[in-house]
Each structure stands twice: as structure tokens, then as C-alpha cells.
C-alpha positions in Angstrom: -13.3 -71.3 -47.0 -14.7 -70.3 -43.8 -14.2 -72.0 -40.4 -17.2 -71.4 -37.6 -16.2 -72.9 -33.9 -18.5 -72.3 -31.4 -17.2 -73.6 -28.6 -15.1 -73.2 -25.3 -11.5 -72.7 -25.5 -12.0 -72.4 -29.7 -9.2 -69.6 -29.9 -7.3 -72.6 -29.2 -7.1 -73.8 -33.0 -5.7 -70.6 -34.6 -2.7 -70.3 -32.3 0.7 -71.7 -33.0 1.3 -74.3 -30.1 -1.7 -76.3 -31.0 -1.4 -80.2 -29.3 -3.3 -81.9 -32.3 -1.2 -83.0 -35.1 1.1 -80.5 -36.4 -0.4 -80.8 -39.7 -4.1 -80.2 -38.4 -2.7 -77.2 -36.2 -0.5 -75.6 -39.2 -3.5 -75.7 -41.3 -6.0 -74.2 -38.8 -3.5 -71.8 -38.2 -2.7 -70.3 -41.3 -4.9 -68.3 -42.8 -5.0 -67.7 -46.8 -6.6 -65.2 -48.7 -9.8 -66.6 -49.8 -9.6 -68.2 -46.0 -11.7 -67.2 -42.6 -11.4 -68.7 -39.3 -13.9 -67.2 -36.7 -14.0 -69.0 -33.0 -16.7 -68.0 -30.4 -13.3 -67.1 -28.2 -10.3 -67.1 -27.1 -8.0 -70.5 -26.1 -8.3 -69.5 -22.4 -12.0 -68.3 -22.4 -15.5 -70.5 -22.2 -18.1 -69.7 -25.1 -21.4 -68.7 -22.8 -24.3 -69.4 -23.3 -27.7 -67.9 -21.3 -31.8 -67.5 -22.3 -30.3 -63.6 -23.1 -29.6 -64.7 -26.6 -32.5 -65.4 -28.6 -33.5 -68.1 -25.4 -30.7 -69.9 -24.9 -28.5 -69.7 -27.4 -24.8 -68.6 -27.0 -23.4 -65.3 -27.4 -21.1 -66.0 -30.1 -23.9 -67.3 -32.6 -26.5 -65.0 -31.4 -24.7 -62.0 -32.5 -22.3 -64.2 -35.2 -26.6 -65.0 -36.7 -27.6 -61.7 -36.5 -24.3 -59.5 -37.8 -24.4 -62.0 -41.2 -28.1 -61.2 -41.3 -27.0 -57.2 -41.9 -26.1 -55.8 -38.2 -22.4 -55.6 -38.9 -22.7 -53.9 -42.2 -21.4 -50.9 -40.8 -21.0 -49.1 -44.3 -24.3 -49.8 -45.3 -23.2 -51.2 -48.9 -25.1 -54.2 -48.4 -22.2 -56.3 -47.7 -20.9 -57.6 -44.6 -16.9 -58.4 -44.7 -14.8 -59.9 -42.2 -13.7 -57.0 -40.9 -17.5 -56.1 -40.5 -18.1 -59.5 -38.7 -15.0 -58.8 -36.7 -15.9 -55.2 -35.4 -19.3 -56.0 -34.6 -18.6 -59.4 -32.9 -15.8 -57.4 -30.6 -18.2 -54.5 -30.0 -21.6 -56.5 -29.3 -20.2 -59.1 -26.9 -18.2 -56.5 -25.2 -21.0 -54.3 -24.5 -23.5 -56.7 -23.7 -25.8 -56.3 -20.9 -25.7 -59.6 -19.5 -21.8 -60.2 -20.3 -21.0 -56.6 -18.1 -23.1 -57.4 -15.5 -21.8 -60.9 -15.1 -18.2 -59.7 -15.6 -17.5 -62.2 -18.0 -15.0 -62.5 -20.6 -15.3 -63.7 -24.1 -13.4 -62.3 -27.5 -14.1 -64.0 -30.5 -11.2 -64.5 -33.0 -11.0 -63.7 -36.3 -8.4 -64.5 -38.8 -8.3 -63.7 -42.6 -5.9 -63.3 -45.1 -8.2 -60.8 -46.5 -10.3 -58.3 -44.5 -12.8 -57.3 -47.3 -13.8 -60.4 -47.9 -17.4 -60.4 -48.6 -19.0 -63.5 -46.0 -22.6 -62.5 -46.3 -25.1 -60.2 -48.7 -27.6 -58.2 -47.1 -31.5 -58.5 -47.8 -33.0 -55.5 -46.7 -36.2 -57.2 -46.1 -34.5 -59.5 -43.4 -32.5 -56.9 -41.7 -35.6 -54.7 -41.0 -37.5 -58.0 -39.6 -34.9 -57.8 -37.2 -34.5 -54.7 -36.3 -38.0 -54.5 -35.5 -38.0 -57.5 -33.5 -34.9 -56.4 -31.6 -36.2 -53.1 -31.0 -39.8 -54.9 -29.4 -37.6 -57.0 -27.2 -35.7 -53.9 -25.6 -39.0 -52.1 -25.3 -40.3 -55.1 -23.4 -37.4 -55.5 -21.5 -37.3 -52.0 -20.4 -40.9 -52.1 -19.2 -39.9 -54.8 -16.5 
């Protein structure tokens, strides 16, 4: 099972003193192994949202969209794990251009019982569509 909240205050449901029913909390809580819970960020933290990300998406599911499409696959097996997802998620909204220059905040959480396991299988054919198309944004946004 994997659980995807993009929304503000989403760290919210994987912490312990979660107001909703105990049972609800307990449940989103815990994670299994053959569980993952990912949230745009953390319980005291607004998922943003700007025209930076694919125009006007939020950070969370722009880079969430494009890790599962092959970014995060950091060993290159053609696999991306939750770990994977994790790393990449921390890394690309911390170093985001528009997220440093607006000082804001925003870690996504990631819980699994498992760390290798697999959410998403790579097509190469994908991932180099978007590389390309990543690549022509930066060069356009460079020449302004």
C-alpha cells in the first residue's frame, strides 16, 4: 500500500499525537513492510505551490511526478525505491531555486517499513523525454 498526501500540514498523519480517531491516527501511523506513506511535508509546514513547477503545480508532485518517472533512480537499475523517492524528494526541494530564494520551508516525509521497496519501474524512453525537456527549460530560463 502506498499513501500520497499532497497537502499543507500532511506530516501531520504519520506522527503519534494525531486528533482524528485513534484508530485512523494508529493506522496512518504505522508503517508495515509492504506499506509507504509519503506527505508533501511536514505537520507544521504549508505544501507550496507556484507556476515554477511544471506551471503551477506544487513542489511536492512536481518532483514526487518526475522522480517516479526515473529522476530518483540514483543507482541506475531501473528501479526507483523508497529510499530513492526519499533522497531525491529531500535533495530537489531543498535545493530548489525558487524554494532558496523565497526562503521557504518544506520536507516531505517518508515512512516505510521497507526502504527497498520498489514504487516505480523505469522506461528509458520516458526518462530521456524528460530530461530533454528539463534540460530546454533551464536553457530557456538561463537566456532570460
Amino acid at each position: 500500500m502506498v499513501l500520497i498526501t499532497d497537502a499543507c500540514r500532511s506530516g501531520k498523519l504519520a506522527e503519534k499525537h494525531l486528533n482524528a480517531s485513534l484508530l485512523i491516527g494508529e493506522q496512518l501511523r504505522t508503517t508495515r513492510e509492504k506499506e509507504v506513506r509519503i506527505a508533501a511535508c511536514a505537520a507544521d509546514q504549508l505544501s507550496n505551490e507556484h507556476e515554477s513547477w511544471g506551471g503551477g503545480r506544487g513542489v511536492f508532485s512536481w518532483y514526487l511526478i518526475n522522480g517516479m518517472k526515473g529522476l530518483a533512480d540514483r543507482q541506475g537499475d531501473g528501479i526507483v525505491t523508497a529510499a530513492d523517492l526519499r533522497s531525491f524528494l529531500d535533495s530537489s526541494i531543498m535545493h530548489d531555486r525558487y524554494i532558496r530564494e523565497n526562503s521557504i520551508k518544506q520536507n516531505p516525509v517518508v515512512k516505510t517499513g521497507n526502504t527497498d521497496m520498489a514504487l516505480a519501474q523505469v522506461d528509458k524512453t520516458t526518462l530521456q523525454q524528460l530530461q530533454n525537456s528539463l534540460q530546454e527549460a533551464a536553457k530557456a530560463e538561463d537566456e532570460f
